[in-house]
C-alpha positions as CSV (number, residue, x, y, z in Angstrom):
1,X,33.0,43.2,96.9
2,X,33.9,45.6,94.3
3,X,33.0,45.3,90.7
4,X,34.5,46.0,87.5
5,X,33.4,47.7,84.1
6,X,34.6,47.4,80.6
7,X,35.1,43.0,80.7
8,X,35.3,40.9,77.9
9,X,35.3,37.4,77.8
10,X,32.9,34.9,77.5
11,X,29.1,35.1,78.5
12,X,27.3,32.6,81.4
13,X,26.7,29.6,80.1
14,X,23.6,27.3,80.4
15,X,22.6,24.8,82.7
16,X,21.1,21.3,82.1
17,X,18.1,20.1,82.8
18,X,16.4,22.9,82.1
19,X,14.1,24.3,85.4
20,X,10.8,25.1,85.2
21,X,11.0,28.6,86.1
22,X,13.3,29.2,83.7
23,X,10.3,30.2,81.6
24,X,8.7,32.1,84.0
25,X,8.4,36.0,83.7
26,X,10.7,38.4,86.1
27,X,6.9,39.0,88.5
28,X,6.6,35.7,88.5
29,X,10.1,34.5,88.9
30,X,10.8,37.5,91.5
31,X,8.3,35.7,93.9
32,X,10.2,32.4,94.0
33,X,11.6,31.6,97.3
34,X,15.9,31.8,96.6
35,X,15.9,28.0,98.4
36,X,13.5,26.6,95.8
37,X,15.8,27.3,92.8
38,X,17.7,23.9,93.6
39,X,20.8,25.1,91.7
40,X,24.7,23.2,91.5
41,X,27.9,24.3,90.4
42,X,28.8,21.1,87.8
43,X,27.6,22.1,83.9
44,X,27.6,25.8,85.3
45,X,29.2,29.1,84.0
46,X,31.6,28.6,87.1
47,X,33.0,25.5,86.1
48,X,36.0,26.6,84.2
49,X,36.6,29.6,85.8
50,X,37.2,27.9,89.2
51,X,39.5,25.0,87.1
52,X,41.6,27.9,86.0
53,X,41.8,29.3,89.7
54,X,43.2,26.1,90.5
55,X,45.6,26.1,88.2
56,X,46.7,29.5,88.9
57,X,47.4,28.1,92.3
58,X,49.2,25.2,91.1
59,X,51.3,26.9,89.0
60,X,52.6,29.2,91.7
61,X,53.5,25.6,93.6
62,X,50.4,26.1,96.2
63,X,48.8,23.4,97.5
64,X,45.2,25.0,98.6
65,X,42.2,24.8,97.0
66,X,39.3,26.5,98.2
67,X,36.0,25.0,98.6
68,X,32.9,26.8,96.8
69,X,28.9,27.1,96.8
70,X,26.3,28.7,96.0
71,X,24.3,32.1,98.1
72,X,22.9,35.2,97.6
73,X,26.3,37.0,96.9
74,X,30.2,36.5,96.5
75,X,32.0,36.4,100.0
76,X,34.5,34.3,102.0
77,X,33.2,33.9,105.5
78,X,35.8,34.7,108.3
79,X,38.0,32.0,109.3
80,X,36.2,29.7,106.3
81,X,38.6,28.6,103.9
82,X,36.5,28.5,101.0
83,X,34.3,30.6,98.9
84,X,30.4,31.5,98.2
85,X,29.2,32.4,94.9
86,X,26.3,34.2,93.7
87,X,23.0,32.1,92.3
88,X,22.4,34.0,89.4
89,X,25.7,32.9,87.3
90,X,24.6,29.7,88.1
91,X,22.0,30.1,85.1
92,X,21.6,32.7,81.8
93,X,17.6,33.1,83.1
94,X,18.8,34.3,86.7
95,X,21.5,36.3,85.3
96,X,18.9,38.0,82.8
97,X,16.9,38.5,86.0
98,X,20.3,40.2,87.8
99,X,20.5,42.4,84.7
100,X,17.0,43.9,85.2
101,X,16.8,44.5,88.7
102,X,20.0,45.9,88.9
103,X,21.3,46.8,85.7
104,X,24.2,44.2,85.2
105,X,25.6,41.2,86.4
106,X,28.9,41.6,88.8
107,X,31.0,38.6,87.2
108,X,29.1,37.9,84.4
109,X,31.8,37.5,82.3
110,X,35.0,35.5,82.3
111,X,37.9,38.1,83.1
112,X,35.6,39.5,85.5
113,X,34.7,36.3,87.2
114,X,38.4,35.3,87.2
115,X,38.8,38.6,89.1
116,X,36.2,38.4,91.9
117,X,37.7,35.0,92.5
118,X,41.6,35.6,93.0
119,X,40.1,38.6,95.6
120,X,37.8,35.6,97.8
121,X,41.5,33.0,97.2
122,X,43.1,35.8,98.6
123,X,40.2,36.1,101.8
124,X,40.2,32.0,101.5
125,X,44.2,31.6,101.9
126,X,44.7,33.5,104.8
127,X,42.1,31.6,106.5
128,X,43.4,28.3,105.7
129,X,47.0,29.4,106.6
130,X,46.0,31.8,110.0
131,X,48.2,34.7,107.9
132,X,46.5,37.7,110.1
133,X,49.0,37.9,112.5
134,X,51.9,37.9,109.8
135,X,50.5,40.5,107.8
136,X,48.8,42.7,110.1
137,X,52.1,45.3,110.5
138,X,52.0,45.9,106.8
139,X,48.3,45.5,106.2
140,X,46.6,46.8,109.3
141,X,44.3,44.7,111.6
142,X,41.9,42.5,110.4
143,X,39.9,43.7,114.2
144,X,39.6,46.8,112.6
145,X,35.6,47.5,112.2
146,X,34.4,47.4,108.5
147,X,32.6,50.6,107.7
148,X,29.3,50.8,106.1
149,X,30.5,53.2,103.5
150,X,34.6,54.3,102.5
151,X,35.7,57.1,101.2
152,X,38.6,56.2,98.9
153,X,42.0,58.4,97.2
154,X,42.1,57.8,93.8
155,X,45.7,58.7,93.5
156,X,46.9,57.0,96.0
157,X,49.9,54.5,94.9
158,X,49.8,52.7,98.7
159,X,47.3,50.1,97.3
160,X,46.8,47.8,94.2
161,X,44.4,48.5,91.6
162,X,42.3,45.4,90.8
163,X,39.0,45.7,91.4
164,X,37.1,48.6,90.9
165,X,36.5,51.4,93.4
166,X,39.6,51.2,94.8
167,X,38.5,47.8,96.8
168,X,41.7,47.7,98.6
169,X,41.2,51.1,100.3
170,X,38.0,50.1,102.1
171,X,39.7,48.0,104.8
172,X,42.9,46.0,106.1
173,X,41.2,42.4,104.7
174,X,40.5,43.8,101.8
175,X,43.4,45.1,100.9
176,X,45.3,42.0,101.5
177,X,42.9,40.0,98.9
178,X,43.5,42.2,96.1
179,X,47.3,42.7,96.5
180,X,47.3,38.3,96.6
181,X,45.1,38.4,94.0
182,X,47.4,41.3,91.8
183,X,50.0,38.8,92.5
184,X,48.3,35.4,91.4
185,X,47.1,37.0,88.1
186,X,49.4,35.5,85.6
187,X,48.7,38.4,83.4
188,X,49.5,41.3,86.3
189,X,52.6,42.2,85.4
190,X,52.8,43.3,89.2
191,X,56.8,43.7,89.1
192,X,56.7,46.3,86.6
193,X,53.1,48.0,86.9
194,X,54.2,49.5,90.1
195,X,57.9,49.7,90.1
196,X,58.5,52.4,92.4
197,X,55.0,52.4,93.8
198,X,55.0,51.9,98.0
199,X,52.5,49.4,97.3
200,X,55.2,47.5,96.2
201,X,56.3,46.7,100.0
202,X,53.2,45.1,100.0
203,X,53.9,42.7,96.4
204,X,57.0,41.9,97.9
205,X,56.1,40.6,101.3
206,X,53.2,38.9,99.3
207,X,55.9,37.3,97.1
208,X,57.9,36.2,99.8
209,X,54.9,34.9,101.7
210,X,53.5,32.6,98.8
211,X,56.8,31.2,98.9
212,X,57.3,30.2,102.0
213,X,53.9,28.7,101.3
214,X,55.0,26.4,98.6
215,X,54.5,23.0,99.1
216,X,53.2,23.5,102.3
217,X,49.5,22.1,103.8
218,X,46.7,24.4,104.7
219,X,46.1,24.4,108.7
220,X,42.3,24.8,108.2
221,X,40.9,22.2,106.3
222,X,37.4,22.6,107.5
223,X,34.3,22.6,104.6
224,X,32.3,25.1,106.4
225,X,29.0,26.4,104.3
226,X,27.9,30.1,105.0
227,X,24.7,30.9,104.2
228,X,24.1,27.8,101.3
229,X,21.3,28.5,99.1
230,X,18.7,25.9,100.1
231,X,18.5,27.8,103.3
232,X,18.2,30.9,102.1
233,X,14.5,30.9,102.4
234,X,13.5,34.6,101.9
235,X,11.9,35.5,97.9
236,X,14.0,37.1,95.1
237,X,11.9,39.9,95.6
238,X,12.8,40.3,98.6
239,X,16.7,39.7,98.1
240,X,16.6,42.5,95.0
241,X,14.4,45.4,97.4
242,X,17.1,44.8,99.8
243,X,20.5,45.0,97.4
244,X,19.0,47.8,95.9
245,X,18.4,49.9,99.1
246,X,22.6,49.1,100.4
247,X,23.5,50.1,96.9
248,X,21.5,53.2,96.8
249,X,22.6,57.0,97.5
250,X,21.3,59.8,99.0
251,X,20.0,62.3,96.0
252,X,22.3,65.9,95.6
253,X,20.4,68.7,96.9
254,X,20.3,70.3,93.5
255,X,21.6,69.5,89.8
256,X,19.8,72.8,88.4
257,X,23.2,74.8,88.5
258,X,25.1,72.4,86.1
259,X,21.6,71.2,83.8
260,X,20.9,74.7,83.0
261,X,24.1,74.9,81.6
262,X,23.7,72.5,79.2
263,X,20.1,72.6,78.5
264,X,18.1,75.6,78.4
265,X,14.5,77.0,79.4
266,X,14.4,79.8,77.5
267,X,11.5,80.5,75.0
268,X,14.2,80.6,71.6
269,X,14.9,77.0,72.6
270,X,10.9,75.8,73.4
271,X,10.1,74.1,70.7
272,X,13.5,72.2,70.8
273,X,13.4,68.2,72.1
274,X,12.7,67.9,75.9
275,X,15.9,67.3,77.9
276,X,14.0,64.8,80.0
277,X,12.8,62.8,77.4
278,X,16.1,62.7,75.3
279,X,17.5,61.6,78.5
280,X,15.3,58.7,79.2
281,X,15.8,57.7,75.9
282,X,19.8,57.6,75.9
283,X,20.3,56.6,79.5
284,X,21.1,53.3,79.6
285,X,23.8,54.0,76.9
286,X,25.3,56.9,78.8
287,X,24.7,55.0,82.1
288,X,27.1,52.5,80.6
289,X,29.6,55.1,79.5
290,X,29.8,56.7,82.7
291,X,30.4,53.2,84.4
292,X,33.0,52.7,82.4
293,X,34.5,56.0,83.0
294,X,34.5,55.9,86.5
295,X,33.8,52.5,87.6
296,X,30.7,53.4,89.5
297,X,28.1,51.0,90.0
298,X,25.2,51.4,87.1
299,X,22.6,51.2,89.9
300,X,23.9,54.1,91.5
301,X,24.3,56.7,88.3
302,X,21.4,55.3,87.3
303,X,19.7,57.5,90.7
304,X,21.9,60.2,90.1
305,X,20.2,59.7,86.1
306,X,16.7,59.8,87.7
307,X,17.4,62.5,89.7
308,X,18.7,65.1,86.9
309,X,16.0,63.9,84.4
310,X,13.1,64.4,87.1
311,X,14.7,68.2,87.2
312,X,15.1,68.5,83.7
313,X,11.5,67.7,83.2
314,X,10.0,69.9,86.5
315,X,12.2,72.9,84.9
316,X,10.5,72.5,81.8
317,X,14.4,72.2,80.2
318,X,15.3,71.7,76.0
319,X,18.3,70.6,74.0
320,X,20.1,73.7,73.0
321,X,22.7,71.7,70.8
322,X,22.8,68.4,68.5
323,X,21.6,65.3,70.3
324,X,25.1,63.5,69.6
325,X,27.1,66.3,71.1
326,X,24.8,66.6,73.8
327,X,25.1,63.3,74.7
328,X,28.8,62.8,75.4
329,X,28.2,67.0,76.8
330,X,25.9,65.3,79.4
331,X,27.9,62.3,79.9
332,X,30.6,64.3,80.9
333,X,28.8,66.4,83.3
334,X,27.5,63.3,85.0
335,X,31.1,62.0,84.7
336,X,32.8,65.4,86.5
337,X,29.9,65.2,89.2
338,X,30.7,61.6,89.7
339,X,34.3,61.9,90.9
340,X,34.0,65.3,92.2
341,X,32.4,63.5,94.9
342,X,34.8,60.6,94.7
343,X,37.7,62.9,95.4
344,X,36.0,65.8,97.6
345,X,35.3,63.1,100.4
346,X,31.4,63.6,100.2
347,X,30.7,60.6,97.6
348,X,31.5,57.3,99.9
349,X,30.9,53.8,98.2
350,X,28.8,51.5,99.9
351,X,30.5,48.0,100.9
């Protein structure tokens, strides 16, 4: 899964009763096993969000509904007609713990939720119809390995543009979730948004599809639970140490080049304020900027972050303009070096 920046809608709701470890500190919560949690889907954020899935499928005269429970992450096991949904939107006090370990919360609002979900009904459908075969001339083969990392073409106008990081680029599958899910989306406005585009092949056998669809029974019926949270037996601090290492990246080989251009460590500038500590103090708002910018998960500019501000502070660097204008000046840098990599081939995004 991809994620999106820049959401609005409305935030997780609560659960009720409320658990006992809903109290607890992040050290303390962190060490609870994921299985202990005991969490269900009824009274939860996901409630209406799933009830307007289903009535996105109805409206488009489709009798399938998928199945859903709770894991560790959003997914739709192969050949499973239904789909798996993160724990920690399952409760505010797990989302806040999301937030903190890895700087937001993937869903966390209603738009973006509603977005994550057509993608898995798009995974889910072609289970519970056997659609590989159909689609695989125009999409590619589902046999096709996934890689650990993709490299993707911004510009390219061969895919849809739903979730961020150009999801449908990483691999055949995914590419045929996110085009169904363009096309479920009541608001897409598919038909015109990419008139001309070769994507549109694509809509249009989706379109045609659907139709044919209409009415019509699912051939896998199965209620099939991946990877259910009360066996998922390992700690959240575990589960966290482990996300955070996929979604790492590697750390350029130097930033010195591009800082010292926009700071300075020249004595007329000394007893200006330390880059590296006007950077720590402005991150997390220019983290968010850059996310927004370029759709790049915070955890990962957040490294790139550390990384410039550890060689601001070991080059002993100052602020050689006002703090506002070097703020968006930095965020702009960080932005440029961001898809640079994107479109050079050398920044890949980890699946």
């Amino acid at each position: 899964m991809g994620r999106t920046k820049n959401h609005r809608g409305q935030g997780i709701g609560a659960t009720d009763p409320v658990p006992v470890w809903a109290e607890w500190a992040d050290e303390q919560l962190l060490d609870l096993r994921m299985c202990d949690l005991d969490l269900r889907l009824e009274g939860t954020f996901y409630q209406e969000p799933i009830a307007q899935l289903s009535r996105e499928l109805e409206a488009r005269s489709l009798t399938f509904r998928p199945h859903f429970w709770i894991s560790d992450e959003w997914f739709t096991p192969d050949g499973v007609p239904g789909i798996a949904v993160p724990f920690y939107l399952a409760h505010p006090r797990l989302a806040k713990l999301e937030a903190s370990q890895m700087l937001e919360v993937e869903g966390g609002t209603r738009d973006w939720c509603m977005r994550i979900l057509r993608h898995e009904a798009g995974h889910a459908i072609e289970n519970a119809y056997l659609l590989r075969r159909r689609r695989q001339k125009l999409f590619g083969r589902s046999s096709q390995p996934y890689p650990e990392y993709y490299t993707p073409r911004p510009y390219s106008r061969s895919f849809v543009r739903h979730l961020d990081v150009w999801y449908a680029q990483s691999h055949p599958d995914e590419d045929f979730a996110e085009t169904f899910a363009v096309w479920l989306d009541p608001y897409s406005l598919w038909k015109e948004r990419y008139r001309g585009w070769p994507v549109m092949k694509k809509l249009d056998f989706m379109d045609r599809l659907m139709g044919e669809l209409a009415g019509t029974s699912p051939v896998v019926t199965g209620r099939q639970l991946l990877d259910p949270l009360p066996r998922i037996y390992k700690t959240l601090r575990d589960h966290y140490e482990e996300k955070r290492k996929h979604y790492g990246i590697g750390r350029a080989p130097s930033y010195d080049t591009d800082l010292k251009k926009l700071f300075s460590d020249g004595p007329a500038h000394a007893k200006n304020p330390s880059a590296a500590e006007f950077l720590r103090r402005t991150r997390k708002e220019i983290r968010r900027r850059v996310a927004e910018w370029t759709g790049e998960y915070q955890y990962t500019i957040d490294q790139v972050l550390e990384g410039m501000i550890e060689r601001c502070q070991a080059s002993k660097l100052h602020l050689t303009q006002h703090k506002e204008q070097a703020k968006l000046d930095f965020a702009i840098l960080l932005t440029v070096q961001t898809m640079n990599y994107l479109h050079s081939g050398r920044h890949k995004v980890a699946l």
